[in-house]
Structure formats: C-alpha cells, structure tokens
N, C-alpha and C positions, 0 to 999 in steps of 0.2 A: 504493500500500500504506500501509495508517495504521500510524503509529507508536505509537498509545493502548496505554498501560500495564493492563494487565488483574490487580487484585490478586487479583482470585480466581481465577487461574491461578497466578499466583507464590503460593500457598499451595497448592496443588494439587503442584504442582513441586518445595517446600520444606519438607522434614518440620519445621524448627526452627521456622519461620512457622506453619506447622499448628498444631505444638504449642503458640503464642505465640497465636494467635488463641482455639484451645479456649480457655487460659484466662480472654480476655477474654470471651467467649460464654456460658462457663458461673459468671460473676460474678455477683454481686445487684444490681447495677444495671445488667448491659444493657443496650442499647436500640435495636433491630433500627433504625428508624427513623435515629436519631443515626448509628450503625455507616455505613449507606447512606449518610449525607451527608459523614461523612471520607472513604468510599472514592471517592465521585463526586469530588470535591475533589481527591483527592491523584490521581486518576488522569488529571485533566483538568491539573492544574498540571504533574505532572512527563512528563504528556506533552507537551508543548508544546515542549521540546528532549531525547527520550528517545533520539536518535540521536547526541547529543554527551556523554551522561554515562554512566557507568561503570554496572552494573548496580545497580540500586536494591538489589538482593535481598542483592549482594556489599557497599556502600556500611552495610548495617546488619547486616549480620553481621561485618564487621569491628570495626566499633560495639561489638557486645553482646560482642566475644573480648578487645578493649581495654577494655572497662570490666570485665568480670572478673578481668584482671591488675590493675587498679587497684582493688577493690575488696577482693583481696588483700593488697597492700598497704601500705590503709588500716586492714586488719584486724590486720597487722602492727604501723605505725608510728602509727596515728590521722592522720595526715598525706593532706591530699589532692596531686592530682600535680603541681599550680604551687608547692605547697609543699615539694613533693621537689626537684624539676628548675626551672630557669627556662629550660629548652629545651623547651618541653611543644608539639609538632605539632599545628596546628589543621586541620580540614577545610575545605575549602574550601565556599563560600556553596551551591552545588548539594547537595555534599556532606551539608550539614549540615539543609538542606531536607527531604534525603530522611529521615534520622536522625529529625529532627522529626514530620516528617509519620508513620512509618512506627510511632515510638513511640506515636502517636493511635491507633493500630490496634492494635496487638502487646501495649500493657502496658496492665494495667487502671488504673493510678493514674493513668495520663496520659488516659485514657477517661473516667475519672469528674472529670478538670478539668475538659473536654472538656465533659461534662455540667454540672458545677453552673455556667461559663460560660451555657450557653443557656437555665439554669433562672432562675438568680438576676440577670441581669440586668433590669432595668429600664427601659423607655421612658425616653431626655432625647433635649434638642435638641441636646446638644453631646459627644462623646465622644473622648476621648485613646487610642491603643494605645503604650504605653512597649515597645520589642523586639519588634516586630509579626512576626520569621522570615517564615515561608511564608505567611501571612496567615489561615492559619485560623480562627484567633481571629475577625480579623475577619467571616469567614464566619457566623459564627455569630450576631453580631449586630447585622450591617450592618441587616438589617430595622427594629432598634429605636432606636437614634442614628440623629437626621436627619445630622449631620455631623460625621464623623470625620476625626482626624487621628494620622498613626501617624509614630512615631520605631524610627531603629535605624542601629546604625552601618554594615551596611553591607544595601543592599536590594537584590535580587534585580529585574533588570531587568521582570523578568516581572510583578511585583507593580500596579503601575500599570496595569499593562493589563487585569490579574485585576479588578481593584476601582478602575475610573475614578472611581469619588465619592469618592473618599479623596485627602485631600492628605497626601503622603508629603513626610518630611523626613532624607536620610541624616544622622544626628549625633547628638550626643548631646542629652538634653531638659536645660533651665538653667531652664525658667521663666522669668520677669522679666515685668514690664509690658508688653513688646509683644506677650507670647503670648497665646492665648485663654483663657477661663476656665472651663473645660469641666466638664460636671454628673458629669462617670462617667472616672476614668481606670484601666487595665489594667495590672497590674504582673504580668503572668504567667509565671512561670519565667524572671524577672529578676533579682529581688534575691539568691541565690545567687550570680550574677555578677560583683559589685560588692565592693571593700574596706569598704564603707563603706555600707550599704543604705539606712541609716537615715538619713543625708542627703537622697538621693532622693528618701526619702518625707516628707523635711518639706518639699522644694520642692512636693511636690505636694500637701501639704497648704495650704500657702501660694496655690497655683494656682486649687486648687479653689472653685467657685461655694458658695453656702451651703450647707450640707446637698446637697453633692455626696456621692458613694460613690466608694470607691476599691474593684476588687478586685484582690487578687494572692493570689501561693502563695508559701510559705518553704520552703526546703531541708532536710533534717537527717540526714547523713550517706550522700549520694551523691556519690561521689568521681568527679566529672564531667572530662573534661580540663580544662576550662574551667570549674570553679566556685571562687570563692575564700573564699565567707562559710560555714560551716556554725551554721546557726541550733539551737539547747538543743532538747534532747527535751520541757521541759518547758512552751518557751512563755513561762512568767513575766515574764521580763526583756522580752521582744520587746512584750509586751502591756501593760507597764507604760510603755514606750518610749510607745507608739501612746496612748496616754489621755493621756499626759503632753503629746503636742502637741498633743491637742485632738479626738481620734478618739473614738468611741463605737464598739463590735464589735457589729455587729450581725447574723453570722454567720461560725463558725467550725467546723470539720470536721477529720479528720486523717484521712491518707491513707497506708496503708501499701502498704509495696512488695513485691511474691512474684516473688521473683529462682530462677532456675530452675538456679544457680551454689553462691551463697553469699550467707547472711542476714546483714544487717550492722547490721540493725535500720532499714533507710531508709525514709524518709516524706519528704508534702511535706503543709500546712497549706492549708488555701485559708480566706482572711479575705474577708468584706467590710464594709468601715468606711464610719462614715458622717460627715461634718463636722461 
C-alpha cells in the first residue's frame, strides 16, 4: 500500500484548505503549471516518511490557529512573540516542512515568491541557497545553476537524497576565503529570522562574484513564532542600507498578505540586487 500524500484529496476532505487554495487559484498570477510543480514536490517529499508524521492537514492548521492568536497580539502590543515570551515552542524540522511547503500552496504571497523565484532567476555557474527548508527553492532552479550549495541550521535528512547535486552544509553561512564565490545567492524568507539581517547580507555581498545577484524577500509585520526583524513599510532605510554596501536594485515588488482572520497590514518584499 503506498503511502503518497495526495493534496488534492486533502482539499477535497478540508473545507479550510479549499477555501485556502480558491484563493490562490483565483489570484492574478496563477499559474496552473507552477501550482502542478509544488504539488508534485511536496507530495513526493512528505511522502517519503508520511507514516511517521503527524497529519500534514493537522500540522498546518494548527499553524494558521497559532499565528492568528499571534497576530492578535501583535495587533494589540506591536510586539512579535520572541519579543513577548523567551519560551516561544518551535516545530519541529518535519513539522515545519510541512508549514512551509503547505504555505507554497495555500497562501498567494508565498505563490507568487514561488513564482518570481523561477521567473527572475538567471542562468550562472555557481549558486548559494542561505535556509534552503524543504528544498523547494531549490527545485525550482536546480535547472539553471550548474552548482549549488545550500546552508541551514538544521536539514532534513531527506534533502540530500531529494537533490544529490547539491552540496549541503548544516550551519550557519560566515563566508571567508575558503568559501566559494558564487554568481547568485538566495536569501528567501531569511532575513526576518535574524537580529541583525543586514550583517548577512554584507557577508554576502562581500562573497559574491562580480556583478553577482542576490535575491531575497523582507518581512513586514508577520508575527511568525520564529521571526525576530520586522522590516518598515516603507523600504527607505533597508534600501538605502543595500546601495550603501554596494548593491544596485535591480528589481523590487511588494507583496501583500489576505489573511482570512485579521489584516494587520502584512507583506513581504522580494529584491533582486545586483553587485
């Protein structure tokens, strides 16, 4: 008997997921195509141990009931929840796969990263993933980097097996001299993570080949368990940061969020800079 995760029956079975996909379906950027390739993706990853994890369907609904008390909150205190509590519960690495993957599917803003990901990349020979999760990312454009290398603190067994050409590194990225000097690095729903982003991203400016591209996305006002930067509505400062080390914007977007709770005004930015 196969264990394969069938997402279009967990939404057949799940009025919230229903309702969570209509509204990706019926966005302006859909794109049946792309849609097919996270479902193939995430069905084939989390089945590969779906008889040892908790139900995917229960793992992101708990998700979306917790980040609603949290987005309460925020709406209350401005305060996200590491900044309430220093006892803040983290999911565990399967857990948090499925969260991941599952918001690829369910929310339009993480759909259209999703997308400008496979749109806006570019052909190089050498490419960096900074917090690589469930590997998606990579999915998308393992075709176009001859060789990649992905960081994160902590990786999912299974990842290596998913994407054998990929040299994977648990830990954190430092850069220096022994590292590669890679044409394209990926800062994808990272730098919210961090005390301090904008360190990161001057290693990795420092890192990068000549007129490499950096893409990533910034945060602004998602009160994640786990997020601790929240980046200005307005951008200014962040961009004035990024020119000042030596960055050129050579594309920028903003991305708002339709929370089916409470509007809190959440967005995320996707940049890509070029050296």
């Amino acid at each position: 008997m196969s264990n394969r995760i069938s997402i279009n029956d967990l939404i057949s079975e799940e009025r919230l997921l229903e309702m969570l996909f209509d509204g990706v379906k019926d966005s302006a950027f859909f794109d049946q195509d792309l849609y097919e390739k996270i479902v193939s993706y995430t069905e084939s990853y989390l089945s590969k141990n779906a008889s040892e994890t908790t139900a995917p369907t229960k793992i992101y609904q708990d998700f979306i009931q917790r980040y609603s008390k949290d987005m309460k909150a925020f709406l209350k205190t401005g305060k996200y929840p590491m900044e309430l509590s220093e006892d803040v519960a983290q999911p565990s690495r399967d857990e948090y796969d499925v969260i991941l993957l599952f918001s690829c599917l369910f929310t339009e803003h993480r759909f259209r990263i999703m997308q400008l990901i496979r749109e806006k990349t570019v052909a190089a020979k050498t490419g960096l993933v900074i917090g690589c999760g469930p590997g998606l990312e990579i999915e998308l454009i393992k075709g176009k980097i001859e060789a990649l290398h992905a960081y994160d603190l902590s990786i999912d067994a299974r990842l290596p097996k998913v994407h054998p050409q990929v040299q994977f590194f648990e830990e954190l990225y430092h850069g220096g001299k022994d590292q590669i000097q890679p044409d394209t690095i990926y800062l994808i729903e990272l730098l919210e993570h961090l005390a301090a982003p904008m360190d990161l991203l001057q290693v990795c400016h420092q890192a990068l080949s000549a007129e490499g591209l950096v893409y990533l996305t910034t945060a602004t006002n998602i009160p994640q368990f786990d997020h601790l930067y929240n980046f200005e509505v307005s951008h200014q400062k962040f961009e004035s940061q990024v020119q000042e080390m030596g960055f050129s914007i050579e594309f920028s977007e903003a991305i708002g969020h339709r929370s089916v709770t409470l509007d809190i005004n959440a967005s995320n930015r996707f940049y890509v800079l070029r050296k």
